[in-house]
C-alpha positions as a Markdown table, in Angstrom:
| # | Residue | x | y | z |
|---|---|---|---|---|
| 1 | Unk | -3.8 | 29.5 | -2.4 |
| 2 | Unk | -0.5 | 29.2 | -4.0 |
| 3 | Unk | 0.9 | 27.6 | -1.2 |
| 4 | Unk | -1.5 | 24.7 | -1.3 |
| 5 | Unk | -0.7 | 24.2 | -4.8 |
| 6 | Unk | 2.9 | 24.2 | -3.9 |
| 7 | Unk | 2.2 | 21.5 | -1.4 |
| 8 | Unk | -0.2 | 19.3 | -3.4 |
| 9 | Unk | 2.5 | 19.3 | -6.5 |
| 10 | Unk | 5.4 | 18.7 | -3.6 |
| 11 | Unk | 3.2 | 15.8 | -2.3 |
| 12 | Unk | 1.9 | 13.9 | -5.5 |
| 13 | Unk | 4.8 | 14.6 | -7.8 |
| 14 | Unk | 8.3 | 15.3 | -6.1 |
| 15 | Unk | 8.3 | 13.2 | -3.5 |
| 16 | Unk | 7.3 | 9.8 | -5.3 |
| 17 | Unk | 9.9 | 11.2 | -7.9 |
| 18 | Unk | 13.2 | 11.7 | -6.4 |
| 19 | Unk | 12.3 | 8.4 | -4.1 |
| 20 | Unk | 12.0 | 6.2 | -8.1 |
| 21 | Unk | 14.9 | 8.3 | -9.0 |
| 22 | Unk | 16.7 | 7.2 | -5.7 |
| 23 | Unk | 16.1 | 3.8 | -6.2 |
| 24 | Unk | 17.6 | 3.9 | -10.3 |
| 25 | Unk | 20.6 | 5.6 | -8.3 |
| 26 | Unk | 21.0 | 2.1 | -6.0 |
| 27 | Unk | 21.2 | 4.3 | -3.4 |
| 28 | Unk | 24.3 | 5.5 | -4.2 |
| 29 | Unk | 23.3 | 9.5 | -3.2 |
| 30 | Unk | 21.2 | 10.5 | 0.0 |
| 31 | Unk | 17.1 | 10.7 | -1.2 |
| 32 | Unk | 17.8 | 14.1 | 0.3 |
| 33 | Unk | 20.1 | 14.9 | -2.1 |
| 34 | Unk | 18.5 | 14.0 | -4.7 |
| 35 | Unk | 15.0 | 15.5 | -3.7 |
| 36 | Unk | 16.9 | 19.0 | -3.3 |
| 37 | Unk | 18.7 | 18.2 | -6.7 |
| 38 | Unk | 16.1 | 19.3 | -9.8 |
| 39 | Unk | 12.4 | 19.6 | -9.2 |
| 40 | Unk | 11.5 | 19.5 | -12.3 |
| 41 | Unk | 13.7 | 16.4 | -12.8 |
| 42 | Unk | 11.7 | 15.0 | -9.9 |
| 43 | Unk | 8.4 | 15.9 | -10.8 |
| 44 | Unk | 8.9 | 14.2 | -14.3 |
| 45 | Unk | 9.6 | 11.0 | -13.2 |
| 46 | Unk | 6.5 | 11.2 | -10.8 |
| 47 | Unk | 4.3 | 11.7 | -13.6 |
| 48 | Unk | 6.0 | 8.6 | -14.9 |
| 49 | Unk | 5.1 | 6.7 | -11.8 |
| 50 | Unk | 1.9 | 7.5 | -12.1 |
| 51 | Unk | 1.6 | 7.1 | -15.3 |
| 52 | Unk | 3.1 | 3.5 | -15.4 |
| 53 | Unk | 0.8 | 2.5 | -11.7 |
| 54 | Unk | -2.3 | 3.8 | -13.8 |
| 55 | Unk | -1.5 | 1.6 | -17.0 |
| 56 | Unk | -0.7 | -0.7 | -14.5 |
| 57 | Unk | -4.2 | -0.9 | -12.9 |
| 58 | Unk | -5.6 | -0.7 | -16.2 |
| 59 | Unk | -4.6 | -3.5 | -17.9 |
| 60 | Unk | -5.4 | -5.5 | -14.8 |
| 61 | Unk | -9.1 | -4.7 | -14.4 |
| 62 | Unk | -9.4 | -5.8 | -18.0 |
């Protein structure tokens, strides 16, 4: 059970995380790098992706 946990949090909040902190970097470290780097870095600026896409569908269906 754990394990799909793991994945769900690696799949929704790391990966779309290091790839927005990637693309602040201007490429300047491998994505690889930088998803390896801090997970909890990574998973922070997920949330703020997701965050920032929600308000962003928000505010256009009003």
């Amino acid at each position: 059970m754990s394990q799909i946990v793991e994945l769900i949090i690696d799949f929704l909040l790391l990966i779309p995380g290091a790839f927005f902190r990637w693309l602040l970097t201007g490429f300047t470290r491998s994505w690889k790098a930088i998803l390896d780097d801090d997970p909890l870095l990574n998973s922070l600026f997920g949330s703020l992706l997701i965050l920032m896409i929600w308000i962003i569908f928000k505010i256009l269906k009003t």
